[in-house]
PDB file as gemmi writes it, atoms N, CA and C in Angstrom:
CRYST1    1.000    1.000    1.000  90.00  90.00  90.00 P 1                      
ATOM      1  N   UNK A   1      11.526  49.763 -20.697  1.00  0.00           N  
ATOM      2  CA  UNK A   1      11.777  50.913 -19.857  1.00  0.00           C  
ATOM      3  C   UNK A   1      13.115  50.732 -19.170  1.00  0.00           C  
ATOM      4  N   UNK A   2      14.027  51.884 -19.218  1.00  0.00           N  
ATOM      5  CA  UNK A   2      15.577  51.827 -18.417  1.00  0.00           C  
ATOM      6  C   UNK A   2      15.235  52.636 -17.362  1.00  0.00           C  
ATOM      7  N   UNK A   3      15.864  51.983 -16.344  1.00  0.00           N  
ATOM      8  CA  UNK A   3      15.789  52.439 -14.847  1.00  0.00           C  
ATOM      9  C   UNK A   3      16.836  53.897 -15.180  1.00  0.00           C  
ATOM     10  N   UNK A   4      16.264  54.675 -14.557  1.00  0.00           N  
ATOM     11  CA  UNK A   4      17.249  55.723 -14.144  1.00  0.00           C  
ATOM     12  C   UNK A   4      18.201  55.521 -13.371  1.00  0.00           C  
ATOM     13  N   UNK A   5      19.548  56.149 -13.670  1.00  0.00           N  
ATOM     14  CA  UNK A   5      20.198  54.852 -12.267  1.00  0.00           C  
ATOM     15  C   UNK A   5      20.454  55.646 -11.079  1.00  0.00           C  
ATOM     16  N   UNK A   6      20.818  55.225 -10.098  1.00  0.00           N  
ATOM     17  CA  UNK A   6      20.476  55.814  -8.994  1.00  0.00           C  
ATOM     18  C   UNK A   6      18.921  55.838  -8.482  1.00  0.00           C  
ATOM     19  N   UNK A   7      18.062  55.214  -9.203  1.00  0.00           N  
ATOM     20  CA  UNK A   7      16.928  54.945  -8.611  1.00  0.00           C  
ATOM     21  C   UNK A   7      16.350  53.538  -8.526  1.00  0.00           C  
ATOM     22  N   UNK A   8      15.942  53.117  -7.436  1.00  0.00           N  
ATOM     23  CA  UNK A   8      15.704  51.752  -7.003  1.00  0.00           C  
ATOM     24  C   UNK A   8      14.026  51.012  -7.519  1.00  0.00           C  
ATOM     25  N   UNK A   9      13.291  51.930  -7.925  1.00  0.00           N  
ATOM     26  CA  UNK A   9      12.200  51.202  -8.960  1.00  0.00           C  
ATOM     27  C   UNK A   9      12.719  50.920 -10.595  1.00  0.00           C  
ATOM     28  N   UNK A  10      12.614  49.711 -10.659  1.00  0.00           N  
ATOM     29  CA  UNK A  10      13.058  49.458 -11.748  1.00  0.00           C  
ATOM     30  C   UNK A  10      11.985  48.098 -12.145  1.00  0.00           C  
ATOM     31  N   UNK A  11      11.909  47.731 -13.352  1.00  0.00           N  
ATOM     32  CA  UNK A  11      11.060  46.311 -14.180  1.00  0.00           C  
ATOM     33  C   UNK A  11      12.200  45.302 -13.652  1.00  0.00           C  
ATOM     34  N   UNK A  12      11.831  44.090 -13.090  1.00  0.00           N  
ATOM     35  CA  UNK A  12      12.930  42.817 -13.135  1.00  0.00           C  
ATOM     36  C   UNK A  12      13.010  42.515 -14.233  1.00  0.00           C  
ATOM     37  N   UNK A  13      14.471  42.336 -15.160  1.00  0.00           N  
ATOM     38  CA  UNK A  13      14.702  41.645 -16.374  1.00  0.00           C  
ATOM     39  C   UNK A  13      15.652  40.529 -15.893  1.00  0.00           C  
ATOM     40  N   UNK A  14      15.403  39.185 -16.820  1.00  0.00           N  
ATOM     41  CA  UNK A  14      15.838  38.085 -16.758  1.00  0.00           C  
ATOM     42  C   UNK A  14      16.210  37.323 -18.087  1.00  0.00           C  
ATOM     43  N   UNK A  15      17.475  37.047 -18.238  1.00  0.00           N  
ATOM     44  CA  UNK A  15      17.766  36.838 -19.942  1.00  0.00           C  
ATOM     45  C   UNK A  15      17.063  37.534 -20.999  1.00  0.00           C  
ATOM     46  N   UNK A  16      17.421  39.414 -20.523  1.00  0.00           N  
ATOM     47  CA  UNK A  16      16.753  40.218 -21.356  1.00  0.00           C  
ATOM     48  C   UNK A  16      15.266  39.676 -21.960  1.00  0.00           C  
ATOM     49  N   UNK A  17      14.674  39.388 -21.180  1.00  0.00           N  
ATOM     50  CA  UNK A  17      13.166  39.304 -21.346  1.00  0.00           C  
ATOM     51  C   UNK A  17      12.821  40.180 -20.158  1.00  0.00           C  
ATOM     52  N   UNK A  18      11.905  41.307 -20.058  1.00  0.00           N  
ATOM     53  CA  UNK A  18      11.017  42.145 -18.790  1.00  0.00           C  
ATOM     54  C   UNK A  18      10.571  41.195 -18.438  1.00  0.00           C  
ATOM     55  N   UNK A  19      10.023  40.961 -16.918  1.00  0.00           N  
ATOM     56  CA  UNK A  19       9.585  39.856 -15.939  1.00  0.00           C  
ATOM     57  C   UNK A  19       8.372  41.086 -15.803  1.00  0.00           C  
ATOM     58  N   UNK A  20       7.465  40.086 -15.438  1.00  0.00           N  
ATOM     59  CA  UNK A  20       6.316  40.478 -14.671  1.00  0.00           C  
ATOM     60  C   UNK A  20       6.409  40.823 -13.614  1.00  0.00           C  
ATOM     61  N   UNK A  21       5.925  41.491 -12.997  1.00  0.00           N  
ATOM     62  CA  UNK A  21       6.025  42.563 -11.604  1.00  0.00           C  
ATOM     63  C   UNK A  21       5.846  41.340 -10.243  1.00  0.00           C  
ATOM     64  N   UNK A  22       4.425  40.741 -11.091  1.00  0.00           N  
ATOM     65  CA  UNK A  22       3.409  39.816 -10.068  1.00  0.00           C  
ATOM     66  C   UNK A  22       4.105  38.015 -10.221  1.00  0.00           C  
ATOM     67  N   UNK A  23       5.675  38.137 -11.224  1.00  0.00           N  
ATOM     68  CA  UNK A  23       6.346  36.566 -11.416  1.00  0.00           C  
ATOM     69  C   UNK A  23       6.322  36.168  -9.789  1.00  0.00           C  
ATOM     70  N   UNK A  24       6.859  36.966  -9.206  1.00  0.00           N  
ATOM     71  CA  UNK A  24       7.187  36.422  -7.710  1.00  0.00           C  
ATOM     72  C   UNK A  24       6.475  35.684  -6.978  1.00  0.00           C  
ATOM     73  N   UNK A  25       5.056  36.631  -6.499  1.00  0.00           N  
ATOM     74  CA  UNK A  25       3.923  36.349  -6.114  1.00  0.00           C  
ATOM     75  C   UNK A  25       3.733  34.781  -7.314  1.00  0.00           C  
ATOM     76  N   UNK A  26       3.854  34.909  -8.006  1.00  0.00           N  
ATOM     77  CA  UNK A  26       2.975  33.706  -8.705  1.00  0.00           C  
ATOM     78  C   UNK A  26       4.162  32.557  -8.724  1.00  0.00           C  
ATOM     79  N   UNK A  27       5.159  32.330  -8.808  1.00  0.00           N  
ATOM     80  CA  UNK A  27       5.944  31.550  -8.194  1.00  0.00           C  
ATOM     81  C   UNK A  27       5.795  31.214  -6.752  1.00  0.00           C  
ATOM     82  N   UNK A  28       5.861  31.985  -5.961  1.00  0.00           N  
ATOM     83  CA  UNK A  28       5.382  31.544  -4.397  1.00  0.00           C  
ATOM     84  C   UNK A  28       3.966  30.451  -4.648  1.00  0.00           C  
ATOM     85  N   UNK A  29       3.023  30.733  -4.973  1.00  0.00           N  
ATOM     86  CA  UNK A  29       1.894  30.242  -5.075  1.00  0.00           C  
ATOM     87  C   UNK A  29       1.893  29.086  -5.488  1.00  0.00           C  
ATOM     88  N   UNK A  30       3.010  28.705  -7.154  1.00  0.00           N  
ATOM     89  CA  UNK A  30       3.461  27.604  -7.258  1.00  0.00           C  
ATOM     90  C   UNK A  30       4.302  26.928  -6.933  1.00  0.00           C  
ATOM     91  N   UNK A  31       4.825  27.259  -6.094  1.00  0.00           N  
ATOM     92  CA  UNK A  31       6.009  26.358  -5.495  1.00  0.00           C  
ATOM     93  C   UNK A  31       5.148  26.043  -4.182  1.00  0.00           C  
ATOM     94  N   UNK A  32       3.996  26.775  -3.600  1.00  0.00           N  
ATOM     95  CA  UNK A  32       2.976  26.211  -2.207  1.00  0.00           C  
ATOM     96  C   UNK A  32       2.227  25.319  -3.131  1.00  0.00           C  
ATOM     97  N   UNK A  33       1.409  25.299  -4.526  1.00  0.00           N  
ATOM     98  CA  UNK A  33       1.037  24.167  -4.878  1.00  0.00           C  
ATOM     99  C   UNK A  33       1.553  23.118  -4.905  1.00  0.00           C  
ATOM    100  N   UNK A  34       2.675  23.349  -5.413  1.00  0.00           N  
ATOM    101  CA  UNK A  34       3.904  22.072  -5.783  1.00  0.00           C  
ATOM    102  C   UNK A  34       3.779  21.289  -4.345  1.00  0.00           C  
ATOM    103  N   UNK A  35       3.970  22.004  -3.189  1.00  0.00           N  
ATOM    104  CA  UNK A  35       4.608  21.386  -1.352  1.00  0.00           C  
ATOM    105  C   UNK A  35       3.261  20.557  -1.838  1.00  0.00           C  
ATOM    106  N   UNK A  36       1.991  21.256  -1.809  1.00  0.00           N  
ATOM    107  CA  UNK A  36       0.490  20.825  -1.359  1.00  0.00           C  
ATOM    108  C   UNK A  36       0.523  19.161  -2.437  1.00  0.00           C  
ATOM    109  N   UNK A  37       1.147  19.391  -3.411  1.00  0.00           N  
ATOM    110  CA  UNK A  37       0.729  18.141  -4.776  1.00  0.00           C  
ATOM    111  C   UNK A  37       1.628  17.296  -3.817  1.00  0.00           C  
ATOM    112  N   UNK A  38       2.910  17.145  -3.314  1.00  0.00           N  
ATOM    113  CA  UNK A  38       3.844  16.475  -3.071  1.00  0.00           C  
ATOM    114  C   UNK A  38       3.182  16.144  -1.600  1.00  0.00           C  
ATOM    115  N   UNK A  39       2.403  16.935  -1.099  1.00  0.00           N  
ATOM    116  CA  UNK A  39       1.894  16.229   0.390  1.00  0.00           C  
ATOM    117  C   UNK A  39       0.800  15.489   0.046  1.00  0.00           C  
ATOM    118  N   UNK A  40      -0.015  16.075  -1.241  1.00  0.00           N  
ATOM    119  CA  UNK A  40      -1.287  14.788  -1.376  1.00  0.00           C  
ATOM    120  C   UNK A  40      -0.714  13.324  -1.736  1.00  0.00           C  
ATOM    121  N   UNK A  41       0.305  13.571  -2.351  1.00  0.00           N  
ATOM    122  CA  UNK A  41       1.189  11.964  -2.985  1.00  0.00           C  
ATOM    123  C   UNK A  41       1.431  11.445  -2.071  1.00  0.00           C  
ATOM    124  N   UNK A  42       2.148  11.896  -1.088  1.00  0.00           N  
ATOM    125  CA  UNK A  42       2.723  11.262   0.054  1.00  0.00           C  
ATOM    126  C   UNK A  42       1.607  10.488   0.535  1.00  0.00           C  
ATOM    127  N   UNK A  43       0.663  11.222   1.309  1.00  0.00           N  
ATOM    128  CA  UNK A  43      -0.882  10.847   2.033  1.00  0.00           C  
ATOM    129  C   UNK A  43      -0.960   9.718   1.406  1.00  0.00           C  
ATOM    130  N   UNK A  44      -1.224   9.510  -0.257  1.00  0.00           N  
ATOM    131  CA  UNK A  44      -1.902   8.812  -1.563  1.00  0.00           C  
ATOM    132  C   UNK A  44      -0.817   7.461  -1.406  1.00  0.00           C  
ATOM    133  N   UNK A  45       0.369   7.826  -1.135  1.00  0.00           N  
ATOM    134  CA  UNK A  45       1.097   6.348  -1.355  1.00  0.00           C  
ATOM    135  C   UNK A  45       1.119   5.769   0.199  1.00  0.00           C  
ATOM    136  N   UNK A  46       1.438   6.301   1.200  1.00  0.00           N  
ATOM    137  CA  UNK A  46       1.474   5.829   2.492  1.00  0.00           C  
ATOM    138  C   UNK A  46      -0.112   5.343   2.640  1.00  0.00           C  
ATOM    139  N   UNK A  47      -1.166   5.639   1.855  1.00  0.00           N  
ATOM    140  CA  UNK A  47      -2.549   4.452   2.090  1.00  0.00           C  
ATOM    141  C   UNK A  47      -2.264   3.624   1.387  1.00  0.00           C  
ATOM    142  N   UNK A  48      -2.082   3.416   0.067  1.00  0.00           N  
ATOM    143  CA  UNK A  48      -2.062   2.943  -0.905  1.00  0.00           C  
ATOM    144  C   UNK A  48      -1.035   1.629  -0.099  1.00  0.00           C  
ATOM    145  N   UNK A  49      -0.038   1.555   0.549  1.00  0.00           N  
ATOM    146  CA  UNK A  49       0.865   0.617   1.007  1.00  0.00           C  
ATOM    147  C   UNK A  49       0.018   0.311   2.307  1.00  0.00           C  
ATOM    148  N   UNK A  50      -0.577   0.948   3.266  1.00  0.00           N  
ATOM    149  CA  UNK A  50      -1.530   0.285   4.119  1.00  0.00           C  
ATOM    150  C   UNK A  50      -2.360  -0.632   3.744  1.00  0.00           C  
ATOM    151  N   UNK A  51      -2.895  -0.364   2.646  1.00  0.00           N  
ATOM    152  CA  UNK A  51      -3.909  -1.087   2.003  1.00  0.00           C  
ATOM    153  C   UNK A  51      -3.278  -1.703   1.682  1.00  0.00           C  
ATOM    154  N   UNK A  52      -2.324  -2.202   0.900  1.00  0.00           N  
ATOM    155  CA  UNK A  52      -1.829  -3.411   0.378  1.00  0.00           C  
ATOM    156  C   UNK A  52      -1.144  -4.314   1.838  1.00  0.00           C  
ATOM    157  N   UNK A  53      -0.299  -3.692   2.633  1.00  0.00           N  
ATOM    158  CA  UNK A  53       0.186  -4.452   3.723  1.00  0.00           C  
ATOM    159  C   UNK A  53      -1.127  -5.313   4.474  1.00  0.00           C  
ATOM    160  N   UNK A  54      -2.258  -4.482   4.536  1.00  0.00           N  
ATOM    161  CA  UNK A  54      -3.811  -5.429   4.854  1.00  0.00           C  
ATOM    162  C   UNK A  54      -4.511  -6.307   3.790  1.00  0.00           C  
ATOM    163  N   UNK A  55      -4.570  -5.827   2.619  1.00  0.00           N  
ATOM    164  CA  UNK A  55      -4.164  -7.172   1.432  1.00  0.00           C  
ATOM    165  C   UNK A  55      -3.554  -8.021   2.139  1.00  0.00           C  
ATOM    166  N   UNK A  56      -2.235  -7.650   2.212  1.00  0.00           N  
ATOM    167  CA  UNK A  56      -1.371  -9.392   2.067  1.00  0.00           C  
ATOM    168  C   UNK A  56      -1.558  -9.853   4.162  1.00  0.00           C  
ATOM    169  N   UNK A  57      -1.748  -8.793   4.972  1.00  0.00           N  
ATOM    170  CA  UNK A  57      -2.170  -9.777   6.328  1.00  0.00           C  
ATOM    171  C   UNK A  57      -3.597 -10.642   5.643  1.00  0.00           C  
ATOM    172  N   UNK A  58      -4.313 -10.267   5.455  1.00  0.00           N  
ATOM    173  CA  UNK A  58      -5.945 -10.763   5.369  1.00  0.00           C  
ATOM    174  C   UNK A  58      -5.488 -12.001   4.305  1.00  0.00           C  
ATOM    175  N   UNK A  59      -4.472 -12.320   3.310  1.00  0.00           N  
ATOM    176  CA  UNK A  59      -4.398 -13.391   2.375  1.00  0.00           C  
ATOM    177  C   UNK A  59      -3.609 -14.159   3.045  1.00  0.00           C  
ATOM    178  N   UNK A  60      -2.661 -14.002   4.024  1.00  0.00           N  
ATOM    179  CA  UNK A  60      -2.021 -14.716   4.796  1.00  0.00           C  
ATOM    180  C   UNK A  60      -2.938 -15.156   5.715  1.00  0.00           C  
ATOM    181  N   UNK A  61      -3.529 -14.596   6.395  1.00  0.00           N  
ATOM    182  CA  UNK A  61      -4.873 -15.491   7.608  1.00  0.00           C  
ATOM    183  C   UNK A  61      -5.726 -16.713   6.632  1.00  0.00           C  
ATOM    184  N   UNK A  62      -6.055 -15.847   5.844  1.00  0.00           N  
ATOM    185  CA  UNK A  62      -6.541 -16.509   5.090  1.00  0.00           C  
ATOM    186  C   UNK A  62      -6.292 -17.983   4.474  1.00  0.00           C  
ATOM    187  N   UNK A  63      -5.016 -18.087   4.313  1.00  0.00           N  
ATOM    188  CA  UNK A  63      -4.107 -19.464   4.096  1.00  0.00           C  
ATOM    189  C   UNK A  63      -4.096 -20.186   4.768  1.00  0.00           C  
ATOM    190  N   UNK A  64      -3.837 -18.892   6.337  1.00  0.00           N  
ATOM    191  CA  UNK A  64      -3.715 -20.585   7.262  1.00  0.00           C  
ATOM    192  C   UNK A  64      -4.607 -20.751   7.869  1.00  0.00           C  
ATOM    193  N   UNK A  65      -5.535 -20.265   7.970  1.00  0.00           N  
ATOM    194  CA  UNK A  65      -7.160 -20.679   7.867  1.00  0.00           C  
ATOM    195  C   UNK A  65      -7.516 -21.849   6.983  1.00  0.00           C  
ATOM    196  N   UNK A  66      -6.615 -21.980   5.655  1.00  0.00           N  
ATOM    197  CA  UNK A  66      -7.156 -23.168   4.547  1.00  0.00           C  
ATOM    198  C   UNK A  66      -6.397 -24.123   5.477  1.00  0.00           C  
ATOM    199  N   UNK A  67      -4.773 -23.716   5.260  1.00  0.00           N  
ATOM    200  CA  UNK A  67      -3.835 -25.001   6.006  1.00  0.00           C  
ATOM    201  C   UNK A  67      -4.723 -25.030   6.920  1.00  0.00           C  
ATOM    202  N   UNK A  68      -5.254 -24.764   8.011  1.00  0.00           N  
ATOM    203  CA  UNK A  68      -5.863 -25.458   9.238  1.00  0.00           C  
ATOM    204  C   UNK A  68      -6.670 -26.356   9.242  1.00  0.00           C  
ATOM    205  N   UNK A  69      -7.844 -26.085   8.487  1.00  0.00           N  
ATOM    206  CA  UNK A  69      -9.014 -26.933   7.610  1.00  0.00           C  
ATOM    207  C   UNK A  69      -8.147 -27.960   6.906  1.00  0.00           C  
ATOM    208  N   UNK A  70      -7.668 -28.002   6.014  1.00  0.00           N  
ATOM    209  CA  UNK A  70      -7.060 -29.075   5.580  1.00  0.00           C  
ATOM    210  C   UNK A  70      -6.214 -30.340   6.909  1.00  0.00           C  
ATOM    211  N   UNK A  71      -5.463 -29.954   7.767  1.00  0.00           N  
ATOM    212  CA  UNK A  71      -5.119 -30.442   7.967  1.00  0.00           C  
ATOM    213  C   UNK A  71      -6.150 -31.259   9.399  1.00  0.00           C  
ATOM    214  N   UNK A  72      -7.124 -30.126   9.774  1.00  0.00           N  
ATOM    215  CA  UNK A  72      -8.210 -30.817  10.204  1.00  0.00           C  
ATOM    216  C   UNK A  72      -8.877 -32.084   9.981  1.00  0.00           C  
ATOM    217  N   UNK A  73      -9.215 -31.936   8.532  1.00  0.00           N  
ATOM    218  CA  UNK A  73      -9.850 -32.946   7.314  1.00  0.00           C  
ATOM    219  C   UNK A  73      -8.861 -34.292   7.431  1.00  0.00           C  
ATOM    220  N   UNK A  74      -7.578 -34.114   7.182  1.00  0.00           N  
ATOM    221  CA  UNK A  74      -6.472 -35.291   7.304  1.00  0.00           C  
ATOM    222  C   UNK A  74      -6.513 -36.298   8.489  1.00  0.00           C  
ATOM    223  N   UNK A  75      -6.490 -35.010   9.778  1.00  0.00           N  
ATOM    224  CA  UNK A  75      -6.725 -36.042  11.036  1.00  0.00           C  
ATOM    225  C   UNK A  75      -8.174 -36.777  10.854  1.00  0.00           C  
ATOM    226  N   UNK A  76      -9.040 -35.794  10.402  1.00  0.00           N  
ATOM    227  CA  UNK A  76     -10.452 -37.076  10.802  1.00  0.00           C  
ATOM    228  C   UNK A  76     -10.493 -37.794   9.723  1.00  0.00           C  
ATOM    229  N   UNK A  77      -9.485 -37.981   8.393  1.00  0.00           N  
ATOM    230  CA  UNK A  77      -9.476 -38.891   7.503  1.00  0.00           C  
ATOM    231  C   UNK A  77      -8.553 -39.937   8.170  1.00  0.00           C  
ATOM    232  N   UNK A  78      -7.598 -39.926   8.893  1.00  0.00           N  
ATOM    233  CA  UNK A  78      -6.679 -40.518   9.615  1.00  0.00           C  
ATOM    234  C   UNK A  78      -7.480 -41.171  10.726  1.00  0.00           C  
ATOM    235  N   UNK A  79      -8.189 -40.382  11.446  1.00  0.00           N  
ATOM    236  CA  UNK A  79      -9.035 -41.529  12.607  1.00  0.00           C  
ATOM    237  C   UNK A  79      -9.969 -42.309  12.098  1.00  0.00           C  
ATOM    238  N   UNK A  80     -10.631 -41.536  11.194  1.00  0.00           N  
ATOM    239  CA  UNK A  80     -11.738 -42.971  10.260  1.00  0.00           C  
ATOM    240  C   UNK A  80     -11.062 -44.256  10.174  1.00  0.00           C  
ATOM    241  N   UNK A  81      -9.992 -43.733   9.519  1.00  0.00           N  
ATOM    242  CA  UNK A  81      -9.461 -44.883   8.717  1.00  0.00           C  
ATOM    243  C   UNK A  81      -8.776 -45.836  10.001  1.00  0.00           C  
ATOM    244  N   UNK A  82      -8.692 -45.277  10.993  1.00  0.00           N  
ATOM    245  CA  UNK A  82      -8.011 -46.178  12.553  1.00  0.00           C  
ATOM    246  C   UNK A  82      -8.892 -46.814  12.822  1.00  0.00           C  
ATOM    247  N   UNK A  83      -9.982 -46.478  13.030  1.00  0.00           N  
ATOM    248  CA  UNK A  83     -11.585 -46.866  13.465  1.00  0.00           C  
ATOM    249  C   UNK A  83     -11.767 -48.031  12.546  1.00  0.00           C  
ATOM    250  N   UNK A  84     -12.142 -47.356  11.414  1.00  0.00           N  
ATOM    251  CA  UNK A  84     -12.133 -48.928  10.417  1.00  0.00           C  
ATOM    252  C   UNK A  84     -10.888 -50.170  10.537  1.00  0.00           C  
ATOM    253  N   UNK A  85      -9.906 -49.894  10.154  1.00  0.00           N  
ATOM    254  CA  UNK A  85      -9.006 -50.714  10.652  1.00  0.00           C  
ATOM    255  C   UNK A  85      -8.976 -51.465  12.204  1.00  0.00           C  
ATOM    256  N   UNK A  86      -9.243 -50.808  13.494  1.00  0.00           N  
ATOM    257  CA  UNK A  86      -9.761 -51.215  14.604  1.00  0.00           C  
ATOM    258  C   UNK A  86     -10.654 -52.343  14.505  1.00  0.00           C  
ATOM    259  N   UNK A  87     -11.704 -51.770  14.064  1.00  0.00           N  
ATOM    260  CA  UNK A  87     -13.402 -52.598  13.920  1.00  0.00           C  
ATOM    261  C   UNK A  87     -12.884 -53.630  12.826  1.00  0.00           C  
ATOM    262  N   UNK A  88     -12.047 -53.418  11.929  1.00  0.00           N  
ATOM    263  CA  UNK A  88     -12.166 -54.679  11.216  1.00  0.00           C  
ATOM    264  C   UNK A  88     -11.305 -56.147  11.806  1.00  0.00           C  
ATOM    265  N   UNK A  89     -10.051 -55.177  12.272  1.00  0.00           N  
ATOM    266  CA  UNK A  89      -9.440 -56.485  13.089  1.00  0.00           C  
ATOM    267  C   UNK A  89     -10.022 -56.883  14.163  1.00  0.00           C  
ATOM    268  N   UNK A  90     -10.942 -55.807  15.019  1.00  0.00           N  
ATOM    269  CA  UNK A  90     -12.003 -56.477  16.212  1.00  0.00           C  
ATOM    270  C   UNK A  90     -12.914 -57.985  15.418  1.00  0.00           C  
ATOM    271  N   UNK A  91     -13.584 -57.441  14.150  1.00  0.00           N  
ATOM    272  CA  UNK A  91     -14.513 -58.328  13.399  1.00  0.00           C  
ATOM    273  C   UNK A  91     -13.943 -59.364  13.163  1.00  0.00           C  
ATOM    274  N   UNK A  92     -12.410 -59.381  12.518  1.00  0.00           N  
ATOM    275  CA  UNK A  92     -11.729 -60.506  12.092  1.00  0.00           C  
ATOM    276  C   UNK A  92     -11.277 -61.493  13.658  1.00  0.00           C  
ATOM    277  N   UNK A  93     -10.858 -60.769  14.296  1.00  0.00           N  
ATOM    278  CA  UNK A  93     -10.411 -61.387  15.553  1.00  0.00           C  
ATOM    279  C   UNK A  93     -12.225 -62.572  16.414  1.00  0.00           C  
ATOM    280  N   UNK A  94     -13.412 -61.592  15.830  1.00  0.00           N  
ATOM    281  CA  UNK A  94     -14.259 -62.546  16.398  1.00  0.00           C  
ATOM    282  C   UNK A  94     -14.585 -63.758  15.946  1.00  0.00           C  
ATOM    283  N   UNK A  95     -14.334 -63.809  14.495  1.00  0.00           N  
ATOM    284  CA  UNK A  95     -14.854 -65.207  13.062  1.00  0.00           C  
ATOM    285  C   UNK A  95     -13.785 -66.150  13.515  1.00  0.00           C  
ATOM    286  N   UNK A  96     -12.862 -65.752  14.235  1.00  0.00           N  
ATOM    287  CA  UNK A  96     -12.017 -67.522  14.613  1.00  0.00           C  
ATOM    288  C   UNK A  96     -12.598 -67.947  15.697  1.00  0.00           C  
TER     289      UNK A  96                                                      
END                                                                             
């Protein structure tokens, strides 16, 4: 259909293809889906990095929770072994 000219209802054409009346409307709609997809991602990665930043606090406590224990274990392997050494030179010191 050719617009009469001088008259302002006319079909939108776009690289001589007729456009749909309702393209507009339905572009708006997808370009508000598009915002809505790009705000669920956002939401989706800003947890997604919470969760991992609490991953790696909770594996870090976690470590030095082991280092602590371990080095717990060392000292009372370290005083045993004073104790014994003590008591044995006490023992040896009594046999002369």
């Amino acid at each position: 259909m050719t617009p009469i000219p001088g008259s302002s209802s006319f079909t939108p054409i776009a690289d001589n293809v007729q456009m749909d009346v309702d393209s507009d409307s339905e572009a708006k709609q997808a370009a508000r889906e598009f915002a809505q997809a790009q705000e669920r991602l956002r939401i989706t990665n800003e947890a997604r990095e919470r969760r991992q930043e609490e991953r790696k606090r909770l594996m870090e406590e976690e470590a030095r929770r082991v280092a602590e224990r371990e080095a717990e274990e060392l000292l009372e392997m370290e005083r045993q072994f004073q104790l014994q050494v003590s008591t044995g030179v006490l023992r040896n010191l009594t046999w002369y």
